[in-house]
C-alpha positions as CSV (number, residue, x, y, z in Angstrom):
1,X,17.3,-18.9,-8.4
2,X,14.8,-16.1,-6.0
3,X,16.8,-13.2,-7.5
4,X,16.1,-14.0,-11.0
5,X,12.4,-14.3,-10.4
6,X,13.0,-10.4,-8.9
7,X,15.0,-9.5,-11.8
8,X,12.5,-10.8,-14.2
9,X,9.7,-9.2,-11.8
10,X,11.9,-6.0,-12.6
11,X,11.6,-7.3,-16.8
12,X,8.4,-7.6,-16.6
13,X,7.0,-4.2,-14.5
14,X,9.5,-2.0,-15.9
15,X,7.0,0.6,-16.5
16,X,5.3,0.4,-13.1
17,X,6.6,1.6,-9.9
18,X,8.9,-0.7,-8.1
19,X,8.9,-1.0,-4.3
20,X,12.2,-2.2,-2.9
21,X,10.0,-4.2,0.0
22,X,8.3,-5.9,-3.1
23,X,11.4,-7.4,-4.2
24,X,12.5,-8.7,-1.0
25,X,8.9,-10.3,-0.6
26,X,9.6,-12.3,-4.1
27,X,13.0,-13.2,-2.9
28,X,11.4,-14.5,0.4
29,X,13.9,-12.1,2.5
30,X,13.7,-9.6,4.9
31,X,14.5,-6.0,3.1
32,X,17.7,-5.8,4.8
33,X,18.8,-9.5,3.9
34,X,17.6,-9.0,0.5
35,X,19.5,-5.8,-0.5
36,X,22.9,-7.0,0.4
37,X,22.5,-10.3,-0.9
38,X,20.9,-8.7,-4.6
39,X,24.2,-6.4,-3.7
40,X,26.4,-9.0,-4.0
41,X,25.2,-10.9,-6.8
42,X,24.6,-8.3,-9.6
43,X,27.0,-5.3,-8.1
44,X,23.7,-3.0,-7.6
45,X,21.9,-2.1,-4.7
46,X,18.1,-3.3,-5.8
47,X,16.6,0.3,-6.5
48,X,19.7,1.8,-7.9
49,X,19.4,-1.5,-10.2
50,X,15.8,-0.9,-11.0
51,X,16.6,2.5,-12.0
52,X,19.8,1.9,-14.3
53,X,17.3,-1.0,-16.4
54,X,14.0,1.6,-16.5
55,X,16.7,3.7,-18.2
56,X,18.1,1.4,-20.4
57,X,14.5,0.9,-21.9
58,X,13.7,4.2,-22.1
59,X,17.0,4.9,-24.0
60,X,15.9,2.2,-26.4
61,X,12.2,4.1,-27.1
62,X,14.6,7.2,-27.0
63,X,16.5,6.0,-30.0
64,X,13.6,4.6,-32.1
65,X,12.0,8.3,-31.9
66,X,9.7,8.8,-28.8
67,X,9.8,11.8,-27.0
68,X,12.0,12.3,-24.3
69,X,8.9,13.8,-22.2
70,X,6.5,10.5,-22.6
71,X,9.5,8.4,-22.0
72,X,10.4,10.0,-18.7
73,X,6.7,10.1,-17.7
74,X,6.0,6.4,-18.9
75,X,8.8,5.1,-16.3
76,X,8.2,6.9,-13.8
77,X,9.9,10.2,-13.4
78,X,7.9,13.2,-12.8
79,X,9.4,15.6,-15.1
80,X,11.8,16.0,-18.0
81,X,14.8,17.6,-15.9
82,X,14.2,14.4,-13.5
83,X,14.7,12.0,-15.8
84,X,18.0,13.9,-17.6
85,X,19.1,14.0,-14.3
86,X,18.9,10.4,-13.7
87,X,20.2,9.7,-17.1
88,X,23.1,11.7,-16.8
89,X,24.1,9.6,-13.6
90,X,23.7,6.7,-14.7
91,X,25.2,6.9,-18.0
92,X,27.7,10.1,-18.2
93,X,26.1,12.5,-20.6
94,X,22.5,13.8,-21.4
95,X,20.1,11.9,-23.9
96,X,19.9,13.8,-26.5
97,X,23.8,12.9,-26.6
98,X,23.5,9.1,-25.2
99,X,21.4,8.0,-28.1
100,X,23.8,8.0,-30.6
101,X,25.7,5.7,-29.1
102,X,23.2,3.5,-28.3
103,X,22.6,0.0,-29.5
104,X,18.9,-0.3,-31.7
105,X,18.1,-3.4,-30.2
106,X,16.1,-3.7,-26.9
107,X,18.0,-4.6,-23.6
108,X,18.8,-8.0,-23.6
109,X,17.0,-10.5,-20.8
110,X,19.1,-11.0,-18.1
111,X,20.6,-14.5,-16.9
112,X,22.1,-14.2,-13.4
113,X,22.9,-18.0,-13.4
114,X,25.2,-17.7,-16.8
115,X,26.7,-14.3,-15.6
116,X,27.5,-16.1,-12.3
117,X,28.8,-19.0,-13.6
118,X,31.0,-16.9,-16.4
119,X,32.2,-14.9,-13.2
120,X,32.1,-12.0,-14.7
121,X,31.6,-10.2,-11.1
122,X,28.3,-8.3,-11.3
123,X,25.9,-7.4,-14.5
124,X,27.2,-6.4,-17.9
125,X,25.1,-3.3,-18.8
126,X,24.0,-2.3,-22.3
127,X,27.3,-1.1,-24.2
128,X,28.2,1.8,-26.3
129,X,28.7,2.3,-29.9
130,X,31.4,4.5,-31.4
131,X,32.9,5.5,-34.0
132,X,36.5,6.1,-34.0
133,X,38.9,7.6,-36.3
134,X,42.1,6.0,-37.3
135,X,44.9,6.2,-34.5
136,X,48.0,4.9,-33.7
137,X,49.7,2.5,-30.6
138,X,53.2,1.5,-30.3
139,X,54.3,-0.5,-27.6
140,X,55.9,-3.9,-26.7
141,X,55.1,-7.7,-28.0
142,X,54.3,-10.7,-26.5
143,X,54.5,-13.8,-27.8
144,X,52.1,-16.4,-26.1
145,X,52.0,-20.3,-26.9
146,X,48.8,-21.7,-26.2
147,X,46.4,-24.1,-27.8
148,X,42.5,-22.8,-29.0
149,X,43.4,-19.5,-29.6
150,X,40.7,-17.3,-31.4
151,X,40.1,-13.9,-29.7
152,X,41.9,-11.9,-27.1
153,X,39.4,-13.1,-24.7
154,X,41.4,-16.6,-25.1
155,X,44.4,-15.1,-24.2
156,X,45.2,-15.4,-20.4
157,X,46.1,-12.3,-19.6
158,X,49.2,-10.4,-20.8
159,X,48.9,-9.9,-16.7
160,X,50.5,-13.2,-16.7
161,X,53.3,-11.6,-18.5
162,X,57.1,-11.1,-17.1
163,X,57.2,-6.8,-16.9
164,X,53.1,-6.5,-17.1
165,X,52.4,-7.8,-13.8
166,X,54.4,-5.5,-12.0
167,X,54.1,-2.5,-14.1
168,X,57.5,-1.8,-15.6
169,X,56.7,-2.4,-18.9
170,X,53.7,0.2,-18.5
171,X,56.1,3.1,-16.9
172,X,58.6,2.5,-19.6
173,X,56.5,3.0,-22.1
174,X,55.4,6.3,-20.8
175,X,58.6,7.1,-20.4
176,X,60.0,6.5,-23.9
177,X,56.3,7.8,-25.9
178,X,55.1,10.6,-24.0
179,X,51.4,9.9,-24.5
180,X,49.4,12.8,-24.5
181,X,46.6,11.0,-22.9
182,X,46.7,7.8,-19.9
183,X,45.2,4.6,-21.1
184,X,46.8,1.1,-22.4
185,X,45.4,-1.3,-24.8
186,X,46.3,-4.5,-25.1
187,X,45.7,-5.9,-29.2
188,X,45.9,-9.5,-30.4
189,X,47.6,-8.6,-33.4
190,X,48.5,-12.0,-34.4
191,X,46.6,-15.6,-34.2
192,X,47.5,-19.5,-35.4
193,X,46.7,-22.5,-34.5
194,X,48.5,-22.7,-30.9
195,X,50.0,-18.7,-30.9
196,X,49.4,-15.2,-29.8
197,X,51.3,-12.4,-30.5
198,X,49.9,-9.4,-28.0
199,X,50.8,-5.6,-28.3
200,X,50.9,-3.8,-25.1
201,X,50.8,-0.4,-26.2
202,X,49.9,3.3,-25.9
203,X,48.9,6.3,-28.3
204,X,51.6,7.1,-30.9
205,X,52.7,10.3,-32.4
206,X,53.2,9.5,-35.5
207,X,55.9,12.6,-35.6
208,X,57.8,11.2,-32.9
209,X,60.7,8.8,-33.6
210,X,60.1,4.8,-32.4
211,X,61.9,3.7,-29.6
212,X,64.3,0.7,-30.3
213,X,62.4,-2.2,-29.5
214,X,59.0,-1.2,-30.1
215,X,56.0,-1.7,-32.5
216,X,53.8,0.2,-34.3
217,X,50.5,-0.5,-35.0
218,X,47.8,1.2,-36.9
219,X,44.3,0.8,-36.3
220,X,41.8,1.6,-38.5
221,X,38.6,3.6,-38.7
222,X,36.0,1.6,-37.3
223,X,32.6,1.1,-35.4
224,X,33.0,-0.1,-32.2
225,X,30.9,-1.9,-29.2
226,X,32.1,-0.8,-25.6
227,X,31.6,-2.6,-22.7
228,X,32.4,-1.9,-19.3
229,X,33.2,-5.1,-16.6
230,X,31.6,-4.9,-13.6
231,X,33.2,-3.0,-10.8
232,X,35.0,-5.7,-8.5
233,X,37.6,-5.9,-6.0
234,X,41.6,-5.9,-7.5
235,X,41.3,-10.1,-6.9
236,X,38.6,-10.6,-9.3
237,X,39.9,-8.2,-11.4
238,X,41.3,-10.9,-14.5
239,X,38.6,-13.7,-13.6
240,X,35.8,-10.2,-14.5
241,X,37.2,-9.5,-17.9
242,X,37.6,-13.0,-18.9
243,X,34.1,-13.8,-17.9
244,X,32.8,-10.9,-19.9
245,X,34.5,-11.6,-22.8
246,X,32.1,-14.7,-22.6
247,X,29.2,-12.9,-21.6
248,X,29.7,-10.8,-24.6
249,X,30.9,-13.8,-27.4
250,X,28.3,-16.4,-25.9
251,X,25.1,-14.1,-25.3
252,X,25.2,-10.7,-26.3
253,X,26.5,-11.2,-29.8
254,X,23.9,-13.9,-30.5
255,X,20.6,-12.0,-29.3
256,X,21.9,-8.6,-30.8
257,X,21.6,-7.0,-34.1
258,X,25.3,-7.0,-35.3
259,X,28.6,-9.1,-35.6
260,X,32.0,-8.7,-34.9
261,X,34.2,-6.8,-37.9
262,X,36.5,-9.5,-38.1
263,X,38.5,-6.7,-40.5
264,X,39.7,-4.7,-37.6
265,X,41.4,-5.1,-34.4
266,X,39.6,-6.1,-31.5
267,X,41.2,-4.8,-28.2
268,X,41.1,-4.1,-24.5
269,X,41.2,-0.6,-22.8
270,X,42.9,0.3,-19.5
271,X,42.7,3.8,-17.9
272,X,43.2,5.1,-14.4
273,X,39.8,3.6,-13.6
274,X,41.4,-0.2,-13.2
275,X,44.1,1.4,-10.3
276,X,43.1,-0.9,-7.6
277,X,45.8,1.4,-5.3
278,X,43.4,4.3,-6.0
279,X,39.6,3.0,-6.5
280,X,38.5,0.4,-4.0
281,X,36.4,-1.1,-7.2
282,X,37.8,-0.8,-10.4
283,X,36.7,-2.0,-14.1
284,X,38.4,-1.7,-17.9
285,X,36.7,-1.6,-21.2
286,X,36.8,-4.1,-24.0
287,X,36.3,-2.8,-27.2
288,X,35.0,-4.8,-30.3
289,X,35.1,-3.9,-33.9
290,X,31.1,-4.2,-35.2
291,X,29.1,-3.9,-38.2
292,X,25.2,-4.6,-38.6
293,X,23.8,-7.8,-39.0
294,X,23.1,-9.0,-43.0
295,X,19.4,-9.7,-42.1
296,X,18.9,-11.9,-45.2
């Protein structure tokens, strides 16, 4: 595949500068050919690309103790307030802040092929790690039969869902609980052999009564790993969070330096950002309990 030799081009001079007409070269494509097919297949325009992965090293030497000003001037960016700026674009908040969030081990080698054929709609970048407090969700269940069941990623879709689909069951639970902040998650609370019992819910106030009807769920204090899907179009909205669930099961679990906290609840996120009626791309987040690898 031509764009993987220019992604592993990209691997391989990630210190160096990086000319977009380069690339196309590799790819055997004319510049403008090249950047909206590389578009298209990893949800990037080449350079913005190229900048998101220099970062992504750097925040790895950033985390293991380098200084920011070395790091900024080994990848390229002139000055210290360049590459904060850059940083802060790319990934929401400063570096100084980032770090803490970040995983220790280095970015792992992308595989367009597998991310294509997991169809997970663009590249998976490097997740976050947070800590949460203990919090509460109450909300509606769903009871799915269905054989091979092990994760939520197994679960089609509570979109498949009678009242999830076509939102009532999200604007009645707003109604009924009030939450102080918009976002759903949706918990496999429940697995055997061939079930699935699934809580749609939202943040609880513990002070407030429960609705009739509902369930409450604690979830406990835990390290988590936050991924983003790529940003896609509302139609490959499910077929993008089901192929990232694999992306992150199959490959980044293996090659990384922790393991899934089967203790805790693993769950999905969903905030204004997955409103296809208000962002012409939209993504959700998957969140997954962790702890570090035993390295015996």
């Amino acid at each position: 595949m031509l764009l993987q030799q220019v992604i592993d081009y990209i691997e391989e001079h990630i210190k160096d500068e990086i000319e977009p007409e380069k690339l196309a070269e590799i790819a055997g494509y004319s510049p403008y050919h090249f950047y909206r097919l590389f578009q298209k297949h990893t949800g990037f325009s080449p350079m913005d690309y190229v900048v998101k992965r220099k970062l992504q090293f750097a925040l790895h030497e950033l985390v293991h103790g380098k200084k920011i000003l070395q790091i900024a001037l080994d990848y390229g960016f002139e000055t210290h307030a360049g590459f904060t700026k850059a940083f802060k674009k790319c990934f929401g908040s400063p570096p100084s802040l980032y770090k803490l969030h970040c995983p220790t081990s280095l970015p792992q080698k992308l595989d367009l092929l597998s991310l294509h054929q997991k169809n997970t709609g663009g590249i998976v970048l490097q997740p976050k790690i947070v800590k949460r407090q203990a919090f509460s969700v109450a909300g509606m269940q769903f009871d799915i039969h269905m054989d091979n069941v092990a994760y939520t990623r197994d679960a089609p879709a509570f979109w498949d869902q009678k009242g999830l689909n076509d939102g009532s069951v999200e604007r009645s639970l707003y109604k009924k609980l009030s939450p102080k902040k918009h976002g759903e998650y949706c918990i496999n609370v429940k697995t055997t052999e061939d079930q699935c019992i699934y809580l749609f819910g939202v943040d609880f106030d513990e002070g407030r009564p429960l609705p009739i009807g509902l369930t409450h769920l604690e979830i406990p204090a835990a390290t988590y790993c936050v991924f983003r899907t790529p940003l896609v179009d509302e139609d490959q909205f499910v077929p993008s969070i089901k192929g990232t669930w694999r992306y992150i099961l199959e490959d980044w679990f293996p090659q990384s330096a922790y393991e899934m906290d089967e203790s805790v609840f693993d769950f999905e996120y969903y905030d204004e950002y997955c409103h296809y009626w208000d962002f012409e791309k939209i993504y959700m987040e998957i969140h997954i309990p962790i702890k570090e690898r035993d390295k015996g």
